[in-house]
N, C-alpha and C positions, 0 to 999 in steps of 0.2 A: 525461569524463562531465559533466563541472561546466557547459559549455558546451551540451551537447546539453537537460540538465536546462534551463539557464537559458534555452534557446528555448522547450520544450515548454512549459514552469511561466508561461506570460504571460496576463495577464489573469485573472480569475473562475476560481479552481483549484479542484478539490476532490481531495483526498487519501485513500483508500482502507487499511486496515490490515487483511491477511486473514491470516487461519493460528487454530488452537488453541494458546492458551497452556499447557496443560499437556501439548505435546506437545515438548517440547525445542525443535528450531531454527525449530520449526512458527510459533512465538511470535515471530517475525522483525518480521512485518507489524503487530500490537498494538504490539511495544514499541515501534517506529520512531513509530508513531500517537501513541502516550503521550508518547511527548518530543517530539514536533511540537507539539500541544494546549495551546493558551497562550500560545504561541511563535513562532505566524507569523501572517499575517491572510490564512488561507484555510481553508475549513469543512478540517475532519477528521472521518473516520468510523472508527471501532477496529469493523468488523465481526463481527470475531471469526470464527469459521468456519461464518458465515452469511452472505457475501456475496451470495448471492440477496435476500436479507431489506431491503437497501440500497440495489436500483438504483432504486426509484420516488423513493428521498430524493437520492440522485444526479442523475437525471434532473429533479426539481422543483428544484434548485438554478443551474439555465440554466448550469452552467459550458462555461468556452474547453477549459478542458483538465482531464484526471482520471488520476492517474496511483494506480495500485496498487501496494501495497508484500506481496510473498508470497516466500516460500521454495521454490525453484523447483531442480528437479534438471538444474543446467546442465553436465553431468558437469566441472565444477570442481574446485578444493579448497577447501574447507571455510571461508566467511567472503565466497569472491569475490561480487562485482557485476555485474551489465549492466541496463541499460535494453533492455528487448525492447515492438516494436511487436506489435500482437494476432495479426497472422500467424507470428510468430516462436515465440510463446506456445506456438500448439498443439504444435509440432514437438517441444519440449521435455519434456511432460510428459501423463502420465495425471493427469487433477487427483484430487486429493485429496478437492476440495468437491462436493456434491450438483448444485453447474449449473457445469461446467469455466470456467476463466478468459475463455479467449477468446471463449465465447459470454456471458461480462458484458460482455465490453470490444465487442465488437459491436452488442448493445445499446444500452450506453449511447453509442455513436458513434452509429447509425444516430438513434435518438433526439434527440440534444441537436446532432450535428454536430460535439462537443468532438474534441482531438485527446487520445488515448488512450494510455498504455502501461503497463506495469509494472516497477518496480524490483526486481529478484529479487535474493535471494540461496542460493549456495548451501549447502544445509544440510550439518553432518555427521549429527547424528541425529536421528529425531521419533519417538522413543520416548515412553509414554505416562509419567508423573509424573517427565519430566527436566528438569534447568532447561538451557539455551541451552547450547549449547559455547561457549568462550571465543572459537574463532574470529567465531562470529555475532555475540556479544557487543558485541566490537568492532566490528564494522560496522555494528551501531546505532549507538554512538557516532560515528564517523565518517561517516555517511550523515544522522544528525542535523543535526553540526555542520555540513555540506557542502549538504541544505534548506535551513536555518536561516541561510544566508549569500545563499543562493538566492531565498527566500521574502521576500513581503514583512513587515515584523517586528511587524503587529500582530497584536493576540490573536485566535488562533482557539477553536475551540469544539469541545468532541471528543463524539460523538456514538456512539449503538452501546451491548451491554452494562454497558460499566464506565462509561461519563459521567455525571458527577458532578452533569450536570443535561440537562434536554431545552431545549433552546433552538427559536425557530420554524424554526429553518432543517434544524432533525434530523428 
């Protein structure tokens, strides 16, 4: 994964974090955004479970490439990873969000031209007031640390509900 990450991730990135935080593993995509945020030199956006709300600030960012980070039902176990391109997307999932994945990721390709994908993981539970399973847990940590080697290492700016400020690029 480190390899295909480090083709797609070139140039003008911007980094997407979708899911509800107070739905257990749903909070995949925030927290991965939160520990990117500061930590690499490419815009971040912590959507939250409003990624419709973010593609005009996507798309006004002129990036190469935008990858999304969601919890994604890959009939997995509980923690795993893939990188899936937008047509992979749909096959996997009824989304969860108000405008389905793959018609953001379409969008914003058709729009900007960026190369597109999403980092999923899969969850064990998105129960409402639960915090993350341990499996996900971890694979924030590790999909952090494995961006974060990827990326390049100046500060980015986290944009979205929780950002600690609006910057012009949010």
């Amino acid at each position: 994964m480190r390899a295909e990450l480090a083709e797609l991730l070139s140039g003008a990135v911007t980094i997407v974090g979708i899911g509800n935080p107070m739905r257990g593993d749903d909070a995949f995509g925030p927290l991965l955004a939160r520990r990117l945020a500061g930590r690499v030199g490419v815009i971040v956006i912590d959507a939250e479970d409003v990624p419709e709300s973010f593609v005009c600030t996507v798309i006004a960012g002129s990036p190469e490439a935008v990858l999304f980070l969601d919890a994604v039902d890959l009939g997995e176990a509980p923690g795993a990873a893939a990188l899936l391109g937008a047509g992979e997307v749909s096959s996997y999932m009824p989304s969860t969000h108000r405008m389905p994945l793959s018609m953001l990721m379409e969008i914003v390709q058709r729009e900007t031209g960026a190369r597109v994908a999403v980092l999923a993981v899969q969850p064990r539970h998105t129960e409402l007031a639960m915090p993350p399973s341990p499996e996900v847990a971890a694979s924030v940590a590790s999909l952090a640390e494995l961006l974060i080697d990827v990326l390049p290492p100046r500060r980015g700016t986290l944009c979205g509900p929780t950002g600690a400020k609006k910057a012009a690029s949010c």
